[in-house]
N, C-alpha and C positions, 0 to 999 in steps of 0.2 A: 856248456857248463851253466847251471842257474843255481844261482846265488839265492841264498836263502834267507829272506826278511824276516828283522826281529821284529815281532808285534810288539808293540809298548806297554807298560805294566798297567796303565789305565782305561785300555782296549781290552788285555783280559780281564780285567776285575768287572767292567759294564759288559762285556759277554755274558759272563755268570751271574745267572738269576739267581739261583739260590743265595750266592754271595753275596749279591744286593739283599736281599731277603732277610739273611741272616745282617749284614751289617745297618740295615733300617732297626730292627726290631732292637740293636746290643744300642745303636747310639741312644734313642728311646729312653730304652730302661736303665741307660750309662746317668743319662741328664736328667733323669724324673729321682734317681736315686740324692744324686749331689744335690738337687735340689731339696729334697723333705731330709738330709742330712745338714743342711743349710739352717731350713727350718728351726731343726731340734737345736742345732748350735744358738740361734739365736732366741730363744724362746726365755723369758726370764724365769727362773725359778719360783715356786708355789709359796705364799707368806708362809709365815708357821702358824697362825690365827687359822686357817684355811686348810693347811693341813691337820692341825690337828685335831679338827670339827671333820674331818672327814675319817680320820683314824678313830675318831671314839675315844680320845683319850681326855 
């Protein structure tokens, strides 16, 4: 009788290349995202002397 060994879930995720592949590129583009979302959050708002030399009004 042979027992059969459970491989552990972070043996197959480093098997899978494409799954490394795909999880390099998502965390990436996860953390470049929150960060220029960061950005805009902190960014102060345009005077109104400045915007409205730029609007033409």
């Amino acid at each position: 009788m042979s027992e059969e060994k459970k491989v552990p879930f972070l043996q197959l995720v480093f098997d899978d290349f494409i799954l490394l592949l795909f999880l390099g590129v998502a965390v990436y583009a996860v953390s470049y995202l929150i960060w220029g979302l960061i950005e805009i959050a902190w960014t102060p708002p345009i005077p109104d002397e400045i915007k409205q030399a730029l609007l033409g009004r």
